[in-house]
C-alpha positions in Angstrom: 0.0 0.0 0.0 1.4 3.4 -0.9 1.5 6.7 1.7 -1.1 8.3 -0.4 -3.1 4.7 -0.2 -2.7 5.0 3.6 -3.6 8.2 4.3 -6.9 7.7 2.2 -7.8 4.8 4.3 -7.2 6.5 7.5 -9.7 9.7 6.4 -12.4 7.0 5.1 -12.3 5.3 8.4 -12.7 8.4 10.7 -15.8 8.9 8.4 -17.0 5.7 9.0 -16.2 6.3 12.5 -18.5 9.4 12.4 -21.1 8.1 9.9 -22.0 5.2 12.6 -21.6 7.3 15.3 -24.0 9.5 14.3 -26.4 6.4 13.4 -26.6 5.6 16.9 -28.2 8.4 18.3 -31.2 8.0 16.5 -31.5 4.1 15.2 -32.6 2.5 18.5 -35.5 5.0 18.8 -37.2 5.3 16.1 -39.9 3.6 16.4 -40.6 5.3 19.8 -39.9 8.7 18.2 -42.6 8.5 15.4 -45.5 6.0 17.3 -45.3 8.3 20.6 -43.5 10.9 21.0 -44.4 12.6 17.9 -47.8 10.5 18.5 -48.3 9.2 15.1 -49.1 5.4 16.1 -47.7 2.4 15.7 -48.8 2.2 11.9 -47.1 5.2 10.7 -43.7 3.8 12.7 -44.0 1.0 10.8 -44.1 2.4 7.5 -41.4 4.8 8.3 -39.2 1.4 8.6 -40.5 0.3 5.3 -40.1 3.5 3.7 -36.2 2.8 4.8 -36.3 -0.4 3.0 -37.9 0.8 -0.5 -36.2 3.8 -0.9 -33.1 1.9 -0.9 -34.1 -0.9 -3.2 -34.9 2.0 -5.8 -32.2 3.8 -5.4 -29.5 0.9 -5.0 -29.6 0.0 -8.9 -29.2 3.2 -9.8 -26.3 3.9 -7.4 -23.6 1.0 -9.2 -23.8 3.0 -12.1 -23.1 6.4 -10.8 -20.0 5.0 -9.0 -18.5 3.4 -12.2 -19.2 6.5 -14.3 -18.6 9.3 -11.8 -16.1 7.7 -9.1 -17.3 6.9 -5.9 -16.6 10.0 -3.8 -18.9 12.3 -5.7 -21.8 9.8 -5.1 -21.1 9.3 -1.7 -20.8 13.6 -1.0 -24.3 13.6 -2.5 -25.6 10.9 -0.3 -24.3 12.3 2.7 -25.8 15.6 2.0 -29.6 14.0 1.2 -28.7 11.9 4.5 -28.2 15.2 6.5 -31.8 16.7 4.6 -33.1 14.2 5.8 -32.5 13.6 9.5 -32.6 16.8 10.2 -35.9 17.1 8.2 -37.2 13.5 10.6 -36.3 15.7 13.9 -38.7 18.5 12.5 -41.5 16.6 11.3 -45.2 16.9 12.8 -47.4 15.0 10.5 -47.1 11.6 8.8 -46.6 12.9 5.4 -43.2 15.1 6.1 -42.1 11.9 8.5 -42.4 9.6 5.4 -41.0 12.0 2.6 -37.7 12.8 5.5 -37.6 8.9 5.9 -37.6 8.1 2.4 -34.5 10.9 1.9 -32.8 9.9 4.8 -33.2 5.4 3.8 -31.6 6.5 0.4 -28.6 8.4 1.3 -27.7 5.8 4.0 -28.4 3.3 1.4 -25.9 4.9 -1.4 -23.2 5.7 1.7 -23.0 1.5 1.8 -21.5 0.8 -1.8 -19.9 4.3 -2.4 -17.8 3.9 0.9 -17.3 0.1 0.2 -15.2 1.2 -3.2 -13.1 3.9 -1.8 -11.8 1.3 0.3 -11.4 -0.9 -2.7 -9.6 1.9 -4.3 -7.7 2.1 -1.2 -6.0 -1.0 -0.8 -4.8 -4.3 -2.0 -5.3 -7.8 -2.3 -3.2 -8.4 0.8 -4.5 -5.4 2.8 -7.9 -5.0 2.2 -9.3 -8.4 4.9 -7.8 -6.1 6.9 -9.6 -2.7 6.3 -13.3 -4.2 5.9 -12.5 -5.6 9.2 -11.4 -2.3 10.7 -14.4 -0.6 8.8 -16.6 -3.4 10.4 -15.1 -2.5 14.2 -15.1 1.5 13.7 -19.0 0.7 13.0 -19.8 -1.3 15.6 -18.0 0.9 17.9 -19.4 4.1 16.6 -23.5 2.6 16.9 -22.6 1.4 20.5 -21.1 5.1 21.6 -23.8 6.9 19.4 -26.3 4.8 20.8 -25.1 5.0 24.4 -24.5 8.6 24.4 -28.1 9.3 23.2 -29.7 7.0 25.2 -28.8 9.3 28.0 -29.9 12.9 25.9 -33.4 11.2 24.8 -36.6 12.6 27.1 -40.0 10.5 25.5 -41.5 13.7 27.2 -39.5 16.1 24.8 -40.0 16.3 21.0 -37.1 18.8 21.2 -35.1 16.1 22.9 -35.6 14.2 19.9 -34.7 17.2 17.5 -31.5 17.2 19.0 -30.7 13.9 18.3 -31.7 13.9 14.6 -29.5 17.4 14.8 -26.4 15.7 16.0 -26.9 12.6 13.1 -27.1 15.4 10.6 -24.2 17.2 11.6 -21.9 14.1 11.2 -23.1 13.2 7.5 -22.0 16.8 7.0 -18.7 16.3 9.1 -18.2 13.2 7.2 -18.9 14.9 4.0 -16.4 17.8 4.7 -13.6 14.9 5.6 -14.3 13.1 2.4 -14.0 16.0 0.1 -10.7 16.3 1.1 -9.7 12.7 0.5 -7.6 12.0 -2.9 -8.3 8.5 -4.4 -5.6 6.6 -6.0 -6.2 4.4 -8.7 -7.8 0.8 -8.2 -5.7 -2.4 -7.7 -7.1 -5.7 -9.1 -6.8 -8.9 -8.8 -4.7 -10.6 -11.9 -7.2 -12.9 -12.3 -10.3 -12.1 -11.8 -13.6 -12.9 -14.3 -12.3 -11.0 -17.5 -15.5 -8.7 -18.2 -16.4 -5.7 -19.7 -16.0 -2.5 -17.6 -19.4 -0.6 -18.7 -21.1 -2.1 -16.0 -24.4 -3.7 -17.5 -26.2 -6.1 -14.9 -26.3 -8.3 -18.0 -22.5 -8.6 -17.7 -22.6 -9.2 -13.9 -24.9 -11.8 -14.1 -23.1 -13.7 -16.2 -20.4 -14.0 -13.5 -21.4 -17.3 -11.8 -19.2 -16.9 -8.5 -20.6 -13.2 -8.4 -24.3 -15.0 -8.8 -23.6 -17.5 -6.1 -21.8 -15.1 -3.7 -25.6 -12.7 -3.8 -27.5 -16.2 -3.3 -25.2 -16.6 -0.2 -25.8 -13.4 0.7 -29.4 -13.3 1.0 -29.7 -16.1 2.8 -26.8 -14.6 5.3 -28.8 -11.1 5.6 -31.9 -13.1 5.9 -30.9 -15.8 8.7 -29.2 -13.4 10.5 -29.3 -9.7 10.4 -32.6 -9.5 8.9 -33.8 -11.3 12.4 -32.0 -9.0 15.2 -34.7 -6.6 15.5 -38.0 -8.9 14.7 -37.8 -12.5 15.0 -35.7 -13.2 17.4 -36.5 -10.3 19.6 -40.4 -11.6 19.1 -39.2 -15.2 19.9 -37.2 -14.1 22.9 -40.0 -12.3 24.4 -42.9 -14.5 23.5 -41.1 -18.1 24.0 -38.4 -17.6 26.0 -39.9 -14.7 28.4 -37.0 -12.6 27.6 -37.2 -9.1 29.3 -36.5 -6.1 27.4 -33.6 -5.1 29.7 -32.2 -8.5 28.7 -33.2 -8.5 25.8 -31.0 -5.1 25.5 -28.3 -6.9 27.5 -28.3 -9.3 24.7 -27.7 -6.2 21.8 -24.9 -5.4 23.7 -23.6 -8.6 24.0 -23.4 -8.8 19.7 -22.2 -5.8 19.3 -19.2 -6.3 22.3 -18.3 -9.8 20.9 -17.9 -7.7 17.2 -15.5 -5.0 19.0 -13.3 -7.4 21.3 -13.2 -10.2 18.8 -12.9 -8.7 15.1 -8.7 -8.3 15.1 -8.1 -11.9 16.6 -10.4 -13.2 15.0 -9.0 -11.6 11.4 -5.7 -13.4 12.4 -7.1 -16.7 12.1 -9.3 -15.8 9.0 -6.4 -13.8 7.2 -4.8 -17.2 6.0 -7.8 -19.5 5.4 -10.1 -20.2 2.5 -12.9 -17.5 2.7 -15.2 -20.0 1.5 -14.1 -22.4 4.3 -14.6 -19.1 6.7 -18.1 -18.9 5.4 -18.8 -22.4 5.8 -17.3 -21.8 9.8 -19.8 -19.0 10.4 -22.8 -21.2 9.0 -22.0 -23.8 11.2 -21.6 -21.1 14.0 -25.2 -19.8 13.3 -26.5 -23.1 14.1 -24.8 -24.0 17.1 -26.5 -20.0 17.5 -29.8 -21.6 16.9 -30.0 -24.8 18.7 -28.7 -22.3 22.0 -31.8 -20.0 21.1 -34.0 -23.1 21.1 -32.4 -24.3 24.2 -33.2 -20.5 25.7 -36.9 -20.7 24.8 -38.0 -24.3 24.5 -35.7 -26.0 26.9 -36.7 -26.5 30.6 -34.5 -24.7 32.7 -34.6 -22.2 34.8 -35.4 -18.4 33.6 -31.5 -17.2 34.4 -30.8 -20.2 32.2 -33.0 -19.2 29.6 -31.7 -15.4 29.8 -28.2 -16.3 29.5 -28.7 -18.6 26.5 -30.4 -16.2 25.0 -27.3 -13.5 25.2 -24.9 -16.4 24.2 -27.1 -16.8 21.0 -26.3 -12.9 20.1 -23.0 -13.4 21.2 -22.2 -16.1 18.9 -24.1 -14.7 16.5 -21.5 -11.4 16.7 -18.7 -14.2 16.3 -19.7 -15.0 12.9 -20.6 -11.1 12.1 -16.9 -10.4 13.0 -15.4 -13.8 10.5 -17.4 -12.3 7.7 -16.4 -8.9 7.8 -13.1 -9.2 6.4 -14.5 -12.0 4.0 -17.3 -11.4 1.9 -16.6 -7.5 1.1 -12.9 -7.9 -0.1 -14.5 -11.0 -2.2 -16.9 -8.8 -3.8 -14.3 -6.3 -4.5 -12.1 -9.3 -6.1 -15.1 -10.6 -7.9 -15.4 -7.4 -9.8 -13.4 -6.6 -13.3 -11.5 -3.7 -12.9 -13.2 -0.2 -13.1 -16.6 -2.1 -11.9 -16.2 -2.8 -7.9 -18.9 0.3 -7.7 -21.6 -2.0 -9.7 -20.6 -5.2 -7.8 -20.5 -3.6 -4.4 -24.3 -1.6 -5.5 -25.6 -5.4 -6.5 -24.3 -6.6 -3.4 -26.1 -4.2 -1.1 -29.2 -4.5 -3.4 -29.3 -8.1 -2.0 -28.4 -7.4 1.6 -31.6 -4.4 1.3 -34.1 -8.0 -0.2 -33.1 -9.7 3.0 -33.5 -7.1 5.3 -37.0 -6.2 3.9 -38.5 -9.9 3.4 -36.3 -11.1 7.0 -38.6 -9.5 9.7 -41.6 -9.6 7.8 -41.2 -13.3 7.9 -39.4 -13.9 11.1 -41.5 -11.6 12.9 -44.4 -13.4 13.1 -43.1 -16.9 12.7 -41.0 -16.1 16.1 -43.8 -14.9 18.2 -46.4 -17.2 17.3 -44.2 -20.6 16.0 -41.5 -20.8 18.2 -40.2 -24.2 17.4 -40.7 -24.1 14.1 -38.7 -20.7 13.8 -36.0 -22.3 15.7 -35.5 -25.1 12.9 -36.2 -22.9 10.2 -33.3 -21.0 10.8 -31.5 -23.6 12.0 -31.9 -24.8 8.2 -30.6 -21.9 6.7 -27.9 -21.7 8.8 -26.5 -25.2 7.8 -27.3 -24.1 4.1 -24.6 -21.4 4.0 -22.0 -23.7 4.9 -23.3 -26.1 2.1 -23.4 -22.5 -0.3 -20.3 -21.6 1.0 -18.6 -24.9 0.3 -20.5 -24.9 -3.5 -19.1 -21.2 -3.9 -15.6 -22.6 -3.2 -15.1 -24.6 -6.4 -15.8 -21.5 -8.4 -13.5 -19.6 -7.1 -10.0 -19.1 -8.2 -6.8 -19.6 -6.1 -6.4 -16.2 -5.4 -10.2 -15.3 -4.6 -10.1 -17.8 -2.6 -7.1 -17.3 -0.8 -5.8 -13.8 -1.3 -2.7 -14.5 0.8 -1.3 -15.8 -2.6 -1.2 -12.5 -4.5 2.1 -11.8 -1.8 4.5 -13.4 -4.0 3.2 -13.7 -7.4 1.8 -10.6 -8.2 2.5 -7.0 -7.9 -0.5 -4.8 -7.4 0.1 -1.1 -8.5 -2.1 2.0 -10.0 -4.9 -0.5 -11.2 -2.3 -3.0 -13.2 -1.4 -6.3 -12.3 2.1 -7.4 -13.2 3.2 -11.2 -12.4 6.7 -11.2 -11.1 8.8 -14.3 -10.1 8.8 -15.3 -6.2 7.7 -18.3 -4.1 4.3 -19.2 -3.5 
């Protein structure tokens, strides 16, 4: 990695720093926010959520595009500035209409920030180093929501609307902060992989379709987003409650506990990863997400005590967190090397398109599967947890050495201002 490389990356961390940050203040209360403190009922809260949801699927195909032809700092300055409209906008808002228009503005900038920030780091590193900066990426989020969310837990006042303002102020002012830092951020040329899928660089979804790992990869992906992350915040909070007689306290004790495993675990964890297959490391976190499972089925249809049931309930989000924290320097950097040059901004856009699917069709099934089906639920997941290490595993055989095992780029290939040169060394 060059100086100019490095200094780059440190700039579009601190921004990632202070986007998440700022996200913390106002994700965990939403929902209270527009049901009753701005007294709009449950129904309107709701739709505010799925408004976050479509306004990214519409904009997301859009966004690839953009990236390739415009480079992916002027898409992501744009997005942070309709981000910042729209918080601040959703802190001012008194009726459902101007909460639904903010939270359509604010869903699509957060939605383009994913992809646009995903390929500056591309740009911004190599086959060797960049494992290594989605994982740091992946801590400096997690750390920022946890802070973010701390911190505003203790400005938030249900009894205040202006409480509220503030929070939605502070959000806004770090889009803008992180916009100012990212202006000022030069971007070197892309490195790729020698040989990755030879392809086209215009972009066209017909073209990225055709690549088969790329196709595989998104399949994998949904059914990741969907067993998993699209089940945090429904599902398995609905199944915890309703079948394991989770509290809410615990049930926040059991947030924590993800998001602490993520922060303590991601850098030892990225040792072991660093130097094994990622499809092998996939097929290690779907097997993780089961033994996830079978503890949450222990936690709400075993027959222990209620402590019991509590702490296998945390362990399930704790072990869940594992897994979060393997994949994070995984299955970005294998998009990124998936994608011909000059096209990581399409790839990365197709790949949060898919995340978006999961997230919208997750709770909507997990939701009310978990509160009123408990067992079930349980195996259901359990299922599609075993199915990604059977994806991952299928995913393996069309991948090439160095997708596969990046490590190997070290001494055959030198990576330099978006060419690929081989050189002779030991491998």
């Amino acid at each position: 990695m060059t100086r100019a490389m490095g200094a780059a990356m440190r700039r579009i961390h601190v921004g990632n720093a202070l986007s998440a940050f700022g996200l913390g203040f106002t994700v965990p209360y939403l929902y209270v926010y527009v049901a009753q403190v701005r007294g709009l009922g449950g129904m309107t809260a709701g739709l505010v959520l799925a408004v976050f949801a479509v306004a990214a699927l519409i904009v997301l195909p859009f966004a690839g595009r953009a990236i390739v032809r415009r480079g992916p700092r002027p898409v992501l300055l744009v997005a942070l500035v309709l981000a910042a409209v729209g918080a601040m906008s959703l802190g001012l808002a008194g009726t459902a209409t101007a909460v639904l228009v903010s939270a359509a503005a604010l869903g699509a900038g957060q939605a383009v920030m994913q992809p646009a920030l995903a390929t500056m780091i591309v740009e911004c590193s190599t086959a060797e180093t960049r494992s290594r900066a989605f994982a740091m990426q992946f801590f400096l989020q997690n750390l920022g929501l946890g802070v973010g969310g701390l911190i505003g837990g203790h400005l938030v006042d249900t009894t205040s609307a202006s409480s509220f303002t503030l929070l939605f102020g502070i959000e806004a002012a770090m889009f803008l902060v992180l916009a100012g830092v990212m202006a000022t951020v030069r971007m070197p040329h892309s490195p790729v992989i020698g040989d990755a899928p030879s392809q086209s660089a215009k972009g066209a979804w017909k073209q990225l379709l055709g690549n088969r790992a790329m196709v595989q990869l998104s399949v994998l992906g949904f059914v990741m987003f969907f067993a998993c992350y699209g089940q945090f915040e429904s599902g398995l909070s609905a199944y915890g409650v309703e079948a394991a007689g989770i509290s809410t306290s615990a049930l926040g004790t059991a947030l924590a506990a993800n998001t602490a495993m993520i922060v303590v675990a991601q850098f030892a964890v990225l040792k072991f990863v660093e130097r094994r297959r990622r499809s092998r490391v996939i097929a290690g976190v779907g097997l993780i997400w089961a033994l996830a499972w079978v503890t949450a089925g222990y936690a709400g249809l075993g027959h222990g005590s209620q402590e019991m049931a509590t702490a296998a309930f945390v362990s399930t989000y704790a072990l869940f967190g594992l897994g979060e924290a393997m994949l994070s320097p995984t299955v970005a950097p294998l998009v990124a090397d998936l994608a011909p040059e000059g096209m990581a901004g399409q790839y990365n856009s197709a790949f949060a398109l898919v995340k978006q699917l999961a997230l919208a069709v997750g709770p909507a099934v997990g939701g009310p599967l978990g509160a009123s089906l408990p067992g079930p639920y349980v195996v259901m997941f359990l299922v599609f947890s075993l199915g990604i290490s059977v994806l991952a595993l299928r995913l393996g055989r069309q991948l090439t050495a160095v997708q596969d095992q990046p490590w190997r780029a070290k001494g055959s290939l030198v990576v330099a201002r978006g060419a690929v040169e081989p050189v002779g060394a030991d491998v």
